[in-house]
C-alpha atoms as an extended CHARMM CRD file, in Angstrom:
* protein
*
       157  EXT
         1         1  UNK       CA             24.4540000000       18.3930000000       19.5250000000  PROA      1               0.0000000000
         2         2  UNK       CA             21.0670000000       16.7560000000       20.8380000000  PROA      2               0.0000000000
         3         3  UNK       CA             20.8320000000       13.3780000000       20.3790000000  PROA      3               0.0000000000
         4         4  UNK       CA             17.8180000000       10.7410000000       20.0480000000  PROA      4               0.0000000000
         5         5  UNK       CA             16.1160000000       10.1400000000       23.1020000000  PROA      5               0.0000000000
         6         6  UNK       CA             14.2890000000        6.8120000000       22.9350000000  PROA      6               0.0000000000
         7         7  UNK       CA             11.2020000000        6.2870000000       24.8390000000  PROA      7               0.0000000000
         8         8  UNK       CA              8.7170000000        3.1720000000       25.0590000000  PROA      8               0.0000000000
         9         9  UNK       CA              5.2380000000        3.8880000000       24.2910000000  PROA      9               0.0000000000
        10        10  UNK       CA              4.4260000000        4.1290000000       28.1540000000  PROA      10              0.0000000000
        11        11  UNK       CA              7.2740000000        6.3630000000       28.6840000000  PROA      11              0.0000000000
        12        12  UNK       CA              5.9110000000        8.4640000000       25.8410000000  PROA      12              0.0000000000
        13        13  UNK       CA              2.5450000000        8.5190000000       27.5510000000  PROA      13              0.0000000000
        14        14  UNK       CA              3.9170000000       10.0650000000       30.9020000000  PROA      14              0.0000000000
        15        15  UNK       CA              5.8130000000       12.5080000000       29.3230000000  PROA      15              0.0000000000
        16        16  UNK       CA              2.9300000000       14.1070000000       27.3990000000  PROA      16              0.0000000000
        17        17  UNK       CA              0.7560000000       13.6820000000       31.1340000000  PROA      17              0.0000000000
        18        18  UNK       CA              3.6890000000       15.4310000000       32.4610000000  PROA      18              0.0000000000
        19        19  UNK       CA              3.7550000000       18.1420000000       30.2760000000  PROA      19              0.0000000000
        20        20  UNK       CA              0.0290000000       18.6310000000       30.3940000000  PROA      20              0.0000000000
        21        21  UNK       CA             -0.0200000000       19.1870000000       34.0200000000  PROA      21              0.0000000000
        22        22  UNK       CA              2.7480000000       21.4910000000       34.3200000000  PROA      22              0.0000000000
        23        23  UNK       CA              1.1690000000       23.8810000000       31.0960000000  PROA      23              0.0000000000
        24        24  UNK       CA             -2.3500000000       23.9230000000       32.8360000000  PROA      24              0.0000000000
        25        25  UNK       CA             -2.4520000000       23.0880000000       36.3510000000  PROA      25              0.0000000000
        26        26  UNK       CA              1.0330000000       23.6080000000       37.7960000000  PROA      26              0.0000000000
        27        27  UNK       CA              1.3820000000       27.2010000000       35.6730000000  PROA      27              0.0000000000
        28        28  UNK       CA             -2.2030000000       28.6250000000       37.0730000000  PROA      28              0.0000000000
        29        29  UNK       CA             -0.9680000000       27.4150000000       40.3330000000  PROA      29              0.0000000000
        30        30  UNK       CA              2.3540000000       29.1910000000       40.5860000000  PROA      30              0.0000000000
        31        31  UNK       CA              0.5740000000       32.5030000000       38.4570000000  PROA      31              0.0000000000
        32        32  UNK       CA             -2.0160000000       32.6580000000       41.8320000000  PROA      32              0.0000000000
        33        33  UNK       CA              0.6480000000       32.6380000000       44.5770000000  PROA      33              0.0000000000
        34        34  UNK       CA              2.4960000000       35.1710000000       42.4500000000  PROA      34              0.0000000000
        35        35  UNK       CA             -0.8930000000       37.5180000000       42.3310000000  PROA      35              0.0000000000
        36        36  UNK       CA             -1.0310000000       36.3680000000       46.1010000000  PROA      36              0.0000000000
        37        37  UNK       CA              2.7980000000       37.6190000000       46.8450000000  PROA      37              0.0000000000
        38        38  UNK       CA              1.7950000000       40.9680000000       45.1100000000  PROA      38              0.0000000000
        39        39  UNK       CA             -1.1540000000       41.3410000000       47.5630000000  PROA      39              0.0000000000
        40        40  UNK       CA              1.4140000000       41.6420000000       50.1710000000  PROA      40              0.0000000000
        41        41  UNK       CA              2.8870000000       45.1790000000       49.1490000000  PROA      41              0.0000000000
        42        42  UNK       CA              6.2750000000       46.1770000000       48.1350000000  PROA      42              0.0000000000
        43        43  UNK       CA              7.0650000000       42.7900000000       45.9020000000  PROA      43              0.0000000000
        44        44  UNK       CA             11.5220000000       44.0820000000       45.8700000000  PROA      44              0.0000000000
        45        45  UNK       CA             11.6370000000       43.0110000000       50.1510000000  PROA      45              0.0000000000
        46        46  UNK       CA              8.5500000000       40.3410000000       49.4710000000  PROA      46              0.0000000000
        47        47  UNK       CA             10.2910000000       36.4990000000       50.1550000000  PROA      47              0.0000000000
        48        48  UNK       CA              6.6590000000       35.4740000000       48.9100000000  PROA      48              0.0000000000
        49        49  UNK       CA              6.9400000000       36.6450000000       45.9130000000  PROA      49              0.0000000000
        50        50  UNK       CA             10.8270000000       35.6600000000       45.0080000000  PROA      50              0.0000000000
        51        51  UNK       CA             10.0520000000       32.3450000000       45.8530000000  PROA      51              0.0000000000
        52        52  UNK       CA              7.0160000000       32.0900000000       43.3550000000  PROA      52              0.0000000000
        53        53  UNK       CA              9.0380000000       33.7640000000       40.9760000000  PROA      53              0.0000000000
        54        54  UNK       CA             11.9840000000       31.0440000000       41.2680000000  PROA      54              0.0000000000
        55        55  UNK       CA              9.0800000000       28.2680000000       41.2800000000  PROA      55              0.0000000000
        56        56  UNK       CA              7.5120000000       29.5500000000       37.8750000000  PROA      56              0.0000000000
        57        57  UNK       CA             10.8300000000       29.6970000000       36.4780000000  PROA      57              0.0000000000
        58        58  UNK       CA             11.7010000000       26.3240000000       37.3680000000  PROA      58              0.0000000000
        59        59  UNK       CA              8.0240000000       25.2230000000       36.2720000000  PROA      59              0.0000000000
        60        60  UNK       CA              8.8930000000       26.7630000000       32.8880000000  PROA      60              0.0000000000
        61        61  UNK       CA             12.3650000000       24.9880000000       33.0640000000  PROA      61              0.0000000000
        62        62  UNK       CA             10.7840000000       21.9190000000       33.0170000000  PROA      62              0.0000000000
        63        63  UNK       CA              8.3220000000       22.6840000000       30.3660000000  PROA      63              0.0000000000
        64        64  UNK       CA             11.0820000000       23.3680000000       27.9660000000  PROA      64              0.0000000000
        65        65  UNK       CA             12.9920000000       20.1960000000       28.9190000000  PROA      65              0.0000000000
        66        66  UNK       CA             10.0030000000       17.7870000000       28.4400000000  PROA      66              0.0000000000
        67        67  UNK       CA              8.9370000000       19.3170000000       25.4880000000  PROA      67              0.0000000000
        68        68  UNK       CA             12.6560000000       19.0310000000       24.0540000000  PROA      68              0.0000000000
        69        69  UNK       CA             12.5040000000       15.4730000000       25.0030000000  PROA      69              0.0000000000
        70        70  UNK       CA              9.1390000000       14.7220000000       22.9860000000  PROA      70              0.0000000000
        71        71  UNK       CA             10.4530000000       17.0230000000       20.3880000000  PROA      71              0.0000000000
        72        72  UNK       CA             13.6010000000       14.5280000000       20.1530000000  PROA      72              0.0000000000
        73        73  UNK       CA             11.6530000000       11.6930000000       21.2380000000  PROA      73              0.0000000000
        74        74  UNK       CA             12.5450000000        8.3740000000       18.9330000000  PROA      74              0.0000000000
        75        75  UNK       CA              9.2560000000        5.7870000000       20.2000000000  PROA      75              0.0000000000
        76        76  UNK       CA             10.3550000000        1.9720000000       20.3610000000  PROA      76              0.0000000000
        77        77  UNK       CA              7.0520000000       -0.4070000000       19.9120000000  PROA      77              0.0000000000
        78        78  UNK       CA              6.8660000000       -2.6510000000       23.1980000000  PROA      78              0.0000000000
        79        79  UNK       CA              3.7630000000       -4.4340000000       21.7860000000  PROA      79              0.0000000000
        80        80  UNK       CA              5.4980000000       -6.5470000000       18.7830000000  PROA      80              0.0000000000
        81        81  UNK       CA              8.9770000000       -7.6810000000       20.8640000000  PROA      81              0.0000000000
        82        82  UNK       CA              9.7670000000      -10.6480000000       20.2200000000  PROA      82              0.0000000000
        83        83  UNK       CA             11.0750000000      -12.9150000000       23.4370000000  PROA      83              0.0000000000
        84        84  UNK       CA             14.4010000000      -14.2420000000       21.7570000000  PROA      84              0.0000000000
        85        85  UNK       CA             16.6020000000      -11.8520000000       22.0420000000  PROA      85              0.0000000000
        86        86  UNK       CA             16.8880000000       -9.0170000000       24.4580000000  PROA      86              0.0000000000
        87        87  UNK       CA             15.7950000000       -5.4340000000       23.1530000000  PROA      87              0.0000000000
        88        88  UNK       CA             15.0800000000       -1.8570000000       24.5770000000  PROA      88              0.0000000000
        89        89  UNK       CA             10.9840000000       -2.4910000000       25.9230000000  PROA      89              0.0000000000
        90        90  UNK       CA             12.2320000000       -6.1880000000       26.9800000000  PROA      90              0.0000000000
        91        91  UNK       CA             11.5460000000       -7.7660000000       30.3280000000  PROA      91              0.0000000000
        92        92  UNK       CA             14.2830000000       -9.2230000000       31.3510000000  PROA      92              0.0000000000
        93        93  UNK       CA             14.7670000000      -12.1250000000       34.2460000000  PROA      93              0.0000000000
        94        94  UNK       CA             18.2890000000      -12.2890000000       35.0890000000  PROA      94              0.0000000000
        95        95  UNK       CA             20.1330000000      -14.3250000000       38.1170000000  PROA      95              0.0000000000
        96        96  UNK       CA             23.3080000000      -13.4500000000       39.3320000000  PROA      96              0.0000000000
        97        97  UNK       CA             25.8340000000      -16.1020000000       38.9530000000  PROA      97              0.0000000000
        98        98  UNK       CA             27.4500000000      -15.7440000000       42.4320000000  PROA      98              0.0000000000
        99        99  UNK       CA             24.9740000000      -14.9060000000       44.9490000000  PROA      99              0.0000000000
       100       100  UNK       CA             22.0630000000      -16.6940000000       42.8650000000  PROA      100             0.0000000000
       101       101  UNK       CA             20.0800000000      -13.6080000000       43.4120000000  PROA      101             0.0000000000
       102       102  UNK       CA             17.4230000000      -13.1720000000       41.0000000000  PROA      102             0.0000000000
       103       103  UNK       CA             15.9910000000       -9.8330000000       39.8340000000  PROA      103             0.0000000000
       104       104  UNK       CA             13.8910000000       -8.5490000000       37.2780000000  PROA      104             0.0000000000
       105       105  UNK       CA             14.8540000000       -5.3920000000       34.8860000000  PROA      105             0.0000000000
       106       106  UNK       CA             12.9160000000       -3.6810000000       32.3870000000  PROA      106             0.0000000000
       107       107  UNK       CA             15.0780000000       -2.1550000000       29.1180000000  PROA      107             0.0000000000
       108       108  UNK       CA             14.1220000000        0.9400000000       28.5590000000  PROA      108             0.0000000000
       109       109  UNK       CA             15.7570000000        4.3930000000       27.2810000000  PROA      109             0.0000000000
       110       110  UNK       CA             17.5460000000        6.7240000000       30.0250000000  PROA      110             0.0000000000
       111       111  UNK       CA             14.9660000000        9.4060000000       29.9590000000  PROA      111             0.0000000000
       112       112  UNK       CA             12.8450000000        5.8980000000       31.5000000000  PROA      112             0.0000000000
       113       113  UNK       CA             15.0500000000        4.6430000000       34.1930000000  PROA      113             0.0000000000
       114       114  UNK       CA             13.1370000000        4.2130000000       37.7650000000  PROA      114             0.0000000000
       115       115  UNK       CA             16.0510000000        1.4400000000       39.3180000000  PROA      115             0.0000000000
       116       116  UNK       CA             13.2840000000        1.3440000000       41.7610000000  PROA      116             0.0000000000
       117       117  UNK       CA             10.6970000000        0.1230000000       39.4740000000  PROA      117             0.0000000000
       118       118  UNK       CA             13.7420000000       -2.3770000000       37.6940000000  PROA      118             0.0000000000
       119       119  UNK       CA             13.4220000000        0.3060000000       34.7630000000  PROA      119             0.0000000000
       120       120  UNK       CA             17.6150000000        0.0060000000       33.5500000000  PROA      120             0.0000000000
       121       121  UNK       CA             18.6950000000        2.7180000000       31.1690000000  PROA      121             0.0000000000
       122       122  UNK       CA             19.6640000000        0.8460000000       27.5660000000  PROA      122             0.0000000000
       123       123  UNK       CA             22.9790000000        3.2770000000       28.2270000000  PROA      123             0.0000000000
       124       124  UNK       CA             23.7990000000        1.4720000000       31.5150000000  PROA      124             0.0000000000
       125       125  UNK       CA             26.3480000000       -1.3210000000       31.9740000000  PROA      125             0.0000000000
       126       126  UNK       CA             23.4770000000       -3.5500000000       32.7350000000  PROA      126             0.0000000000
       127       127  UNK       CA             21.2390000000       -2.1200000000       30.0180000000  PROA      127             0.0000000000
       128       128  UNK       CA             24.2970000000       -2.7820000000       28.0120000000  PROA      128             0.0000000000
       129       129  UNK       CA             25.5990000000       -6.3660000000       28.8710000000  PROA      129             0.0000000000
       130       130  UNK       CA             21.7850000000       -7.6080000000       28.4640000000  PROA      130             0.0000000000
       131       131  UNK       CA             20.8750000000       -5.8590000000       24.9170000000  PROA      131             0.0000000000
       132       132  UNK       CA             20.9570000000       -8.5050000000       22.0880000000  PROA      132             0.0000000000
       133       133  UNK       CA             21.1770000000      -11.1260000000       24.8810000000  PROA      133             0.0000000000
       134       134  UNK       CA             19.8700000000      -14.5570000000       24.9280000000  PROA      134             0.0000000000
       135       135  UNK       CA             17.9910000000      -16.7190000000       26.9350000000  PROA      135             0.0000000000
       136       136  UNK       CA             20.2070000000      -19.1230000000       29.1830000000  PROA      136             0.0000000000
       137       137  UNK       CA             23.2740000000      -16.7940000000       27.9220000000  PROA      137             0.0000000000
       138       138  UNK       CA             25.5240000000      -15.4680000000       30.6770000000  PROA      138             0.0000000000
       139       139  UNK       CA             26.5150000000      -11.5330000000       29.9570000000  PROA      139             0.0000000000
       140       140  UNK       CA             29.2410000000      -10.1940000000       31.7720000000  PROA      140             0.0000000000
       141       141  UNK       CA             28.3550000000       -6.2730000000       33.1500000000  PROA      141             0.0000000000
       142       142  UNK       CA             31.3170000000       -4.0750000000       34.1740000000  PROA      142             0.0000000000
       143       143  UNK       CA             31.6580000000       -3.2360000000       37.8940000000  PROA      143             0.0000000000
       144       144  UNK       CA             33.1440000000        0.3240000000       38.8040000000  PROA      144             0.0000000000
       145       145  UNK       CA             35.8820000000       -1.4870000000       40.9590000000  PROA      145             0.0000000000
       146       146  UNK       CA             37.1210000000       -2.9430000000       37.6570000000  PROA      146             0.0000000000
       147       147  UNK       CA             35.2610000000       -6.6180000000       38.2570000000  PROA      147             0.0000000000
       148       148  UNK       CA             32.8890000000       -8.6020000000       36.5930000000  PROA      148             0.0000000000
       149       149  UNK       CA             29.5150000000       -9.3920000000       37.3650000000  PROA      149             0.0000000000
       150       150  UNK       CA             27.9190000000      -12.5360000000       35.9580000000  PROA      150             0.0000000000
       151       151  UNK       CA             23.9750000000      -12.2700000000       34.9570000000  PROA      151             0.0000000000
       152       152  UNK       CA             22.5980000000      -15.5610000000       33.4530000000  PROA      152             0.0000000000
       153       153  UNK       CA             19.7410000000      -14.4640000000       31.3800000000  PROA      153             0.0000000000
       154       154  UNK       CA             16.7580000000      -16.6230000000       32.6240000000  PROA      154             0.0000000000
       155       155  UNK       CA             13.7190000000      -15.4660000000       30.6650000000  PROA      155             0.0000000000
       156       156  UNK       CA             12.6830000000      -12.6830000000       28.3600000000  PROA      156             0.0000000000
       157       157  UNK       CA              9.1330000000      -11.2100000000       28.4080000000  PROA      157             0.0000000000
């Protein structure tokens, strides 16, 4: 069974940039190397042309799974969040209790998360421990060794 796939608005706005790229640009792309591969002769011993083949289909993969994602797509309002309490669209200033290491995460849904960018899935441990958090409240996240890790909760944006 699918299940709700919550975006923020600027998550919303890549996805439909995504899609719009690979239904014009990336499709007409892949369609002329295929009429290029066919150029080259006998298309059943042509690596050319199997290899635009696989690309289309996974261009067409990935047309169905961001348009499944829009079509399930549940849109969280970043604009009107509040700063007392942590929620999916909230940024989130956090320091680590015992190395005092401070870090910065964005909530968002997991079809968002970029760890690179601080984007942390509202399904993660993290996303988890911090949702409905306060500020100056220590959260406890799970580790996969079976410890804790302490976050104090500094500031919400």
């Amino acid at each position: 069974m699918a299940r709700d796939i919550i975006l923020t608005e600027e998550g919303l706005a890549k996805l439909k940039a995504e899609l719009e790229f690979l239904t014009n640009d990336r499709r007409r792309e892949v369609a002329e190397r295929i009429k290029t591969a066919r150029e080259f002769g006998d298309i059943s011993e042509n690596s050319e042309y199997d290899d635009a083949k696989n690309e289309q289909a996974m261009v067409e993969s990935r047309i169905m799974q961001v348009e499944e994602r829009l079509r399930l797509a549940t849109v969280v309002e970043t604009s009107g969040i509040g700063t007392d309490v942590v929620s999916i669209g909230s940024t989130v200033n956090v320091k680590d209790q015992k190395s005092g290491k401070s870090v910065v995460y964005v909530i968002v849904g997991s079809a968002e998360t970029d760890l690179a960018s601080g984007k942390v899935s509202n399904e993660s441990p993290v996303g988890q421990a911090l949702l409905g958090g306060k500020r100056n409240e220590i959260v406890s996240v799970p580790l996969p060794n079976g410890r804790k890790r302490q976050l104090k909760i500094t500031k919400i944006g």
